[in-house]
DRENPA-800491 format. One record per residue (C-alpha): residue in one letter; x, y, z. Coordinates in steps of 0.001 Angstrom, whole numbers, plus 500000, padded with zeros to 6 digits. Layout:
BEGIN
AXYZ ...
END
This chain:
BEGIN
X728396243818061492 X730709243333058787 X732748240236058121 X736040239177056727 X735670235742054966 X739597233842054547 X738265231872051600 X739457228910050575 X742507227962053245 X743571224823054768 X743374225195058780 X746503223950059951 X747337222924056404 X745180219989056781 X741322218479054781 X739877220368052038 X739805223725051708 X737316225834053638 X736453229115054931 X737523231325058164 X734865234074058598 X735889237055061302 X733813238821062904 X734854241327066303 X738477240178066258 X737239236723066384 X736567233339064373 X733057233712063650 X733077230619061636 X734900227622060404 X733383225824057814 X731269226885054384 X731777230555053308 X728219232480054790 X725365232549052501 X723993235967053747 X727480238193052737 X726852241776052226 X728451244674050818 X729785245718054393 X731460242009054203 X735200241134052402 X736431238176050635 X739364236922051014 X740505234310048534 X743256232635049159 X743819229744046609 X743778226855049342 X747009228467051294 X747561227556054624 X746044229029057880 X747532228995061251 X747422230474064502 X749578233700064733 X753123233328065699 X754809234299069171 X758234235070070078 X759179234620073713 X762626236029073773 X763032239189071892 X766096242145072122 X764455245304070086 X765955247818071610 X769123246374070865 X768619246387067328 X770642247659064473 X767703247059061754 X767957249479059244 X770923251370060617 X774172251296057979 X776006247648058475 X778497247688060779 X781678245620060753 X782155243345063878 X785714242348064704 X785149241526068781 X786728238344069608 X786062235752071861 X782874236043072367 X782785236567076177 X780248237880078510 X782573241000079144 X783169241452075348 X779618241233074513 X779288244397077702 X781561246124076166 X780139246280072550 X776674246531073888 X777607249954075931 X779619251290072188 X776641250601070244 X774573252318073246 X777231255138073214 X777884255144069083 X774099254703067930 X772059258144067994 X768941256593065997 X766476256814068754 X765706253366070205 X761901253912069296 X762831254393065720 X764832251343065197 X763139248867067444 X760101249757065243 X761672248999062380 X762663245058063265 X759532244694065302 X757621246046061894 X759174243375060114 X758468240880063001 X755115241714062816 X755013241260058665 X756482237889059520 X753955236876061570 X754702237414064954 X751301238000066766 X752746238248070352 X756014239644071007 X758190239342074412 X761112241895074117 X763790242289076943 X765176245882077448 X768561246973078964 X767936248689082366 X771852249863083200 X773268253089084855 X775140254311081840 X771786254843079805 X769437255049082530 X765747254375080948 X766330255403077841 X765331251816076523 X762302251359078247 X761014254733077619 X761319254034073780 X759953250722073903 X757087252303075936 X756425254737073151 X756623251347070463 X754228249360072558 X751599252489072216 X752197252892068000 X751918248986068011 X749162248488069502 X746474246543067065 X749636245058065109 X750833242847068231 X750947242147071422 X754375243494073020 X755367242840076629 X758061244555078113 X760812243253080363 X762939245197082152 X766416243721081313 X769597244196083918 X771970243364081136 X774882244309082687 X773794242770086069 X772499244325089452 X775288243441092004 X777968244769089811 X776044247744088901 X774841249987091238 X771633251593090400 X770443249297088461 X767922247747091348 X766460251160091802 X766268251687087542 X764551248137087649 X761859249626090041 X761160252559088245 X760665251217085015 X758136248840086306 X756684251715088220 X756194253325084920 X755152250254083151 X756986247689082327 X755216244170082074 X757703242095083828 X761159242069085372 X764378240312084351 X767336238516085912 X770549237687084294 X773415234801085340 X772802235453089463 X776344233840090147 X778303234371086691 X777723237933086712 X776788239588089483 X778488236559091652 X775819236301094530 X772699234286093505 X770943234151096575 X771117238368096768 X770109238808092953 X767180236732093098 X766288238350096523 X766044241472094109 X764216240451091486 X761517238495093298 X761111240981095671 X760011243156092597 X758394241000090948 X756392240457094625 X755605244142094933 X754349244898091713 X752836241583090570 X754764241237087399 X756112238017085891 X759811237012085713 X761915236142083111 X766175234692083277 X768745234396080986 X770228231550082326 X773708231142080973 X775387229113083407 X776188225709082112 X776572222251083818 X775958221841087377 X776311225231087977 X773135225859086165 X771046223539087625 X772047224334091045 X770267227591089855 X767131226489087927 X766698224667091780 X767136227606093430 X764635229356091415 X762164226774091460 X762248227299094767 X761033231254095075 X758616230567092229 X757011227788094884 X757447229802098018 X755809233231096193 X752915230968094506 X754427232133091235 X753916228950089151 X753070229784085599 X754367233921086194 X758362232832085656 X759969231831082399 X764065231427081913 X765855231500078288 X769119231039076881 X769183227600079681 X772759226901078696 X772150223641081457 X769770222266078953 X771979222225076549 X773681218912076941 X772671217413079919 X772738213672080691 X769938211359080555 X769641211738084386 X770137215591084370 X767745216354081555 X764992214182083996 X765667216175086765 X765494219416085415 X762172218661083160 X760703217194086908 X762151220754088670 X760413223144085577 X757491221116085593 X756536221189089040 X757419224820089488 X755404225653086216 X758279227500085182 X758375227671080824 X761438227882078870 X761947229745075619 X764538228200073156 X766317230414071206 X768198228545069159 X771768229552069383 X774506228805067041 X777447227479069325 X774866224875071360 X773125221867071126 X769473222333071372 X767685220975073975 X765390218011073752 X762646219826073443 X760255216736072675 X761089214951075831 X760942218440077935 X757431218122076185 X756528215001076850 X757831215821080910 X754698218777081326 X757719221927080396 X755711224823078744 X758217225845076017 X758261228593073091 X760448229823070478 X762303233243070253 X764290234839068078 X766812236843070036 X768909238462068846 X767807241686066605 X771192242169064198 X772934244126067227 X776765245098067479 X776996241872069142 X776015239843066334 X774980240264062513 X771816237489063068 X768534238028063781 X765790238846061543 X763030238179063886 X761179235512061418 X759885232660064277 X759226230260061133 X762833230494060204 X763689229760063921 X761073226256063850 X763208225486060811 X766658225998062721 X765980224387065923 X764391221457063210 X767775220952061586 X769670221209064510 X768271218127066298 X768390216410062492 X764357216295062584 X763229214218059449 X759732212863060303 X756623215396059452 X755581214708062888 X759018216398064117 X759152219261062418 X754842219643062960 X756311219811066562 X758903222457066186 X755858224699064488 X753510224531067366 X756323225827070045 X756208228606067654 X752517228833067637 X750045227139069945 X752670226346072556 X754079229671072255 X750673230932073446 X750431229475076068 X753567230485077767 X753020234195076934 X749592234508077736 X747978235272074762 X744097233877073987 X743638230890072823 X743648230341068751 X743314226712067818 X741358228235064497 X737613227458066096 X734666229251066715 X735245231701069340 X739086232049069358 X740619235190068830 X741791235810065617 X745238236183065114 X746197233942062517 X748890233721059429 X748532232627055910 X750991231133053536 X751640229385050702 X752354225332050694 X751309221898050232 X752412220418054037 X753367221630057507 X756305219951057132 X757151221960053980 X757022225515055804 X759057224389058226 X762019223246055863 X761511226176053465 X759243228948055557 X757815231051052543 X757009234917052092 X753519235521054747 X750522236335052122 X748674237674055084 X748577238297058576 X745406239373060895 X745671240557064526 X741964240829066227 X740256240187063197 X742153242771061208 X744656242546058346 X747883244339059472 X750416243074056977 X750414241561053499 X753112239663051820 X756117240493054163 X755253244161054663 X752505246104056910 X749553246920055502 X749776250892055496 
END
């Protein structure tokens, strides 16, 4: 059986330096490098970097992304739900790079970041049928050993408004797809109660979980979050639905952020923060503290919609950080583990606290604190997915 030995890292950037021996895509080991290596065995030596638990991005858009295409300049203004349509369906129309080709390419660099787990959302609409899904599919097969990539079936442009696009939602998840997604049941498609009747009753009949953008703001939103609290109870669904983008979380008051971190709580429902530029993020700590499952994601992937997005979860700890003005190392210790230990949770993936036993998918980089990292994320000197290397400082290992 050979081995490979992480010499001389900090787990969790903490004590004296120490080994991590692999063995079977799993921590063999934590503790003195083995006495008994062999030639079969390898030796990592890292110079007393940091080691932590692979990273995991909850709220993904690969398909949508422009990475590695020629720039392109954006001039759309506002940004509106109906502008951001309209540009997605040009870029669909304008791009001809197959989707498989450049979702590899930001999900590759994703990947070389240290993104371990993946959840990507993909656009399900009449105007380009499958063609999404079907190129993800073929990504999820290439990718396999280099993460874990779940697929949700995306109605971007909404159901009601769109017809087809409950039938297109079926079929991909006939052919595949991990889970099924729901967008803005009364801002878009302007009948909540008959959207979610759609996508639960998917989700129902093929045992998939369920993830929402949840745009709508203010009461609005809540009066949603409520209403889907409610199927997730009534189905026995706790733990299977997760929303994003939860514009009601945004700024709520003291009582409304209580009420809404009792409602996800007790529905088991997790919430990935993405971080966006034009809100407040929520108080993460105290939706925490209330038993809310939380992760990070980076959304978007440098579309037509918008020129961010690199896909780096690290940078994204270090935005939502310095957005709610953290400044103690306890803080910004915080906003790491939503990217990494929290983050597993919500997606599934096996546990990885870095002991014996856990699967390895771990990350290693340079610096003297958590803390640090956070406020300046560095290049990744390595990453390993099930006990093998599969990218060195910032690219994949060929």
């Amino acid at each position: 059986m050979s081995r490979i030995v992480l010499s001389n890292v900090r787990v969790n950037g903490v004590g004296d330096p120490q080994a991590v021996t692999v063995a079977n895509g799993r921590i063999a080991a934590v503790g003195p490098a083995p006495a008994d290596l062999g030639p079969a065995d390898r030796v990592e030596d890292l110079g007393g970097q940091i080691v932590l638990p692979g990273f995991v991005d909850g709220h993904a858009h690969a398909d949508k992304s422009l990475w590695g295409e020629p720039w392109i300049r954006r001039t759309s203004e506002p940004i509106t739900m109906d502008q951001m349509f309209d540009d997605m369906l040009q870029q669909w129309a304008e791009t001809t790079t197959p989707v498989a080709k450049r979702a590899r390419a930001f999900l590759d660099k994703c990947v070389a970041y240290g993104s371990t787990s993946i959840r990507t959302f993909v656009d399900v609409a009449p105007e380009i049928g499958l063609d999404g899904i079907q190129g993800m599919f073929q990504v999820r097969e290439e990718m396999t050993g280099l993460t874990d990539l779940q697929i949700v079936a995306f109605p971007q442009l909404g159901i009601l408004r769109k017809p087809g696009t409950a039938e297109l939602l079926e079929e991909a998840l006939r052919l595949g797809a991990d889970a099924v997604g729901g967008l803005d049941p009364a801002g878009v498609d302007g009948d909540a109660a008959r959207q979610l009747d759609i996508v639960f009753g998917l989700a129902d009949r093929y045992q998939v979980s369920v993830d929402f953008h949840a745009h709508e703001s203010g009461e609005l939103g809540i009066w949603l979050i409520e209403r889907i609290a409610e199927r997730v109870k009534a189905l026995g669904m706790q733990g299977k639905v997760s929303l994003c983008d939860v514009f009601s979380l945004a700024e709520p008051t003291p009582a409304q952020l209580a009420h809404l971190g009792s409602v996800l709580a007790e529905a088991d429902i997790a919430v990935a923060v993405g971080v966006h530029g034009l809100l407040p993020v929520p108080d993460v700590k105290a939706l925490h503290a209330m038993g809310v499952r939380m992760c990070l994601g980076s959304d978007s992937a440098r579309s037509r919609w918008s020129p961010w997005g690199e896909g780096d979860i690290l940078a994204r700890a270090m935005f939502m950080a310095y957005k709610r003005y953290w400044r103690t190392d306890d803080d910004l210790e915080f906003a790491l583990s939503m990217g990494t230990t929290l983050g597993r949770a919500v997606l599934g993936a096996p546990r990885c606290d870095i002991k014996e036993g856990d699967v390895a998918d771990l990350v290693v980089l340079p610096g003297e604190a958590l803390g640090e990292i956070v406020v300046t994320p560095p290049e990744r000197t390595l990453v390993m997915k099930d006990g093998r290397i599969v990218a060195r400082s910032g690219a994949l290992v060929p």
